[in-house]
N, C-alpha and C positions, 0 to 999 in steps of 0.2 A: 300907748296902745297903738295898735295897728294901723286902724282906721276908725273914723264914728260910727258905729254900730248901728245906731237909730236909723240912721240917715239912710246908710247901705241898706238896712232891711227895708227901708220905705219902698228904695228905688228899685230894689229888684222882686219885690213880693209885687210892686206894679205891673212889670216885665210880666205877670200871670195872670194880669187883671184884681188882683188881687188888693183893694186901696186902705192903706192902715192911718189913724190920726195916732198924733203924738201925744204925750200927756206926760207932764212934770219933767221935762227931758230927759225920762228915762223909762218909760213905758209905753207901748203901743199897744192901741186897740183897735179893731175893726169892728163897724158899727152895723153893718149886712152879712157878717158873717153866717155863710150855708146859702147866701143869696148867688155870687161869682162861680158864673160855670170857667171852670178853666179851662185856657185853650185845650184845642186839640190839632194833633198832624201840623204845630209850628213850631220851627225849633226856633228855642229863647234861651240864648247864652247870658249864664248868673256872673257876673264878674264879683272875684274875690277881693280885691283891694289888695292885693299881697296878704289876706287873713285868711289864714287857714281855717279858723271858726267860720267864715262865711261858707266855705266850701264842703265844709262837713255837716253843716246847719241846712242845706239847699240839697247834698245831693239824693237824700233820702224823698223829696220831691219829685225824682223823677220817676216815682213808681206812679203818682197819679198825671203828671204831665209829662203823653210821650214826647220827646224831641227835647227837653232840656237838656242844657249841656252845662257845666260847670270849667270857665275859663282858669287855665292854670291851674288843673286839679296835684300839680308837682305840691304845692303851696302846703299839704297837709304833711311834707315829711316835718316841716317844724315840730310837730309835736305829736304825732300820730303816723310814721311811716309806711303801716300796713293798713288803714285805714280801707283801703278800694280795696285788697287784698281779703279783708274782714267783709265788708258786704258781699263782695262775689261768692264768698263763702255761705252766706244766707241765701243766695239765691239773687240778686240786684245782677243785672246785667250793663257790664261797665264796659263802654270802646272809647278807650283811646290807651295810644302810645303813650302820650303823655301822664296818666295814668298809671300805666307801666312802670317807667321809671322813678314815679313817687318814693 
């Protein structure tokens, strides 16, 4: 696999204030969930790990946190080419070149 999963979602659901405990090494829970105001007006770059799952799992979060950004959004042509192509299509407002190219 790509990267640890767990891990990377711990670290970067952090990145939003967001704090998750682990359970059985393969589940996360959060225990204040509905409590975490998420930032606002900071941008918080989600790093992908080279996983395209990280990047498609995250960037549907920035409809509630403005300023996210998803690092290396190319990462989803592994398995998903049109992927930014398909949300702009719903309406998601996506900037970057990088994106582009995916």
């Amino acid at each position: 696999k790509e990267t640890d999963r767990i891990a990377a979602l711990r670290t970067e659901l952090k990145k939003m204030g967001i704090h998750v405990e682990e359970a059985n090494d393969s589940e996360l829970f959060c225990s204040d969930f509905g409590a975490t105001e998420l930032p606002t007006n900071a941008f918080i770059s989600i790093d992908t790990y080279d996983d395209h799952r990280m990047a498609m799992a995250f960037a549907p979060c920035a409809a509630l946190v403005p300023g996210l950004g998803i690092a290396e959004p190319a990462v989803v042509s592994k398995s998903y080419p049109e992927y930014w192509d398909h949300l702009r299509h719903v309406g998601a407002v996506i900037d970057s070149k990088e994106a582009d190219r995916a």
